[in-house]
C-alpha positions, 0 to 999 in steps of 0.5 A: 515498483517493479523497475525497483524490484526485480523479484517481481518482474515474474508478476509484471503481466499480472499486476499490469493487467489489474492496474492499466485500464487501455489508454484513448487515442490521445494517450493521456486518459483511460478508456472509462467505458471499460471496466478493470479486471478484479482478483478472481475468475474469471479475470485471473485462474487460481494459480495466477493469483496465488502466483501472485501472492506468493511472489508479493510474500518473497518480496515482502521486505524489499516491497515494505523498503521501497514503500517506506524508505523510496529509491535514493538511500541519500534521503531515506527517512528513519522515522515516522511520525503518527498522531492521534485525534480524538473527539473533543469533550468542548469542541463536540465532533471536532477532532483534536490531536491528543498523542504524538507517536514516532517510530523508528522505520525499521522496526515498523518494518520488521513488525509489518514483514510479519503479516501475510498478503491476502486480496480483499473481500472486493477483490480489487486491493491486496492487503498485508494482514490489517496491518493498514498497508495495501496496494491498489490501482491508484485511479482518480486524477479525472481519467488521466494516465496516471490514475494507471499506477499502483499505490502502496496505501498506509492507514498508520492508525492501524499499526499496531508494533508489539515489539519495538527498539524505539518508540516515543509518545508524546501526549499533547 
């Protein structure tokens, strides 16, 4: 994200530190017997970690562009589509989809950009407001490499848009 996102390359170090566990001599696996650093002290002062958020809240839009739209404009999508489940009355537990909901991305955007970036009570994932967006180590993938990355995680079922230029409810 960052390579995609100059106004973040001040909070490099800091991101790397919390989501790059160090690698074992064969380079593909992370050293599991270390733990990762968390959003407090003593891993980070106080003024690294409002560093840190205040350089998210600058690059709040283009951080909800690269989530949402991705890096080639040529493919970008222009809507999402969320569908609710509810309890079955016949089924009993089994969830059925009861609604369709398509917004336009933008206004996705426009209503997320409202929210502020804080770190959660766990201290290892950033959350924009409850709005259901977070950024987080990825981990899993068995120890491998990749469980390094940041992950920008959305909950759609946790949007709520007040104000919208288009939104379509299909109810099934």
């Amino acid at each position: 994200m960052v390579e995609f996102i100059p106004g973040l390359l001040e909070v490099k170090p800091l991101l790397k530190k919390w989501c790059e566990l160090p690698l074992l001599n064969n380079g593909t696996h992370i050293d599991k017997t270390l733990t990762r650093p968390l959003l407090s002290q003593p891993d980070y002062s106080e003024e690294q970690l409002n560093q840190l958020l205040s350089v998210l809240e600058k690059n709040k839009r283009n951080i909800l562009e690269y989530a949402f739209y991705g890096t080639n404009p040529s493919i970008a999508p222009e809507f999402i589509i969320g569908v609710k489940y509810c309890k079955s009355q016949i089924l009993g537990e089994a969830d059925v989809r009861t609604t369709l909901i398509i917004y336009k991305l933008e206004d996705v955007i426009s209503s997320l950009e409202k929210e502020v970036f804080f770190i959660s009570d766990k201290k290892t994932v950033i959350k924009l407001g409850n709005s259901g967006l977070s950024l987080q180590r990825k981990g899993g993938d068995s120890g491998r490499k990749s469980s390094n990355q940041l992950q920008i995680k959305f909950i759609m079922s946790k949007l709520e848009i007040k104000e919208f230029s288009h939104k379509v409810i299909i109810s099934l």
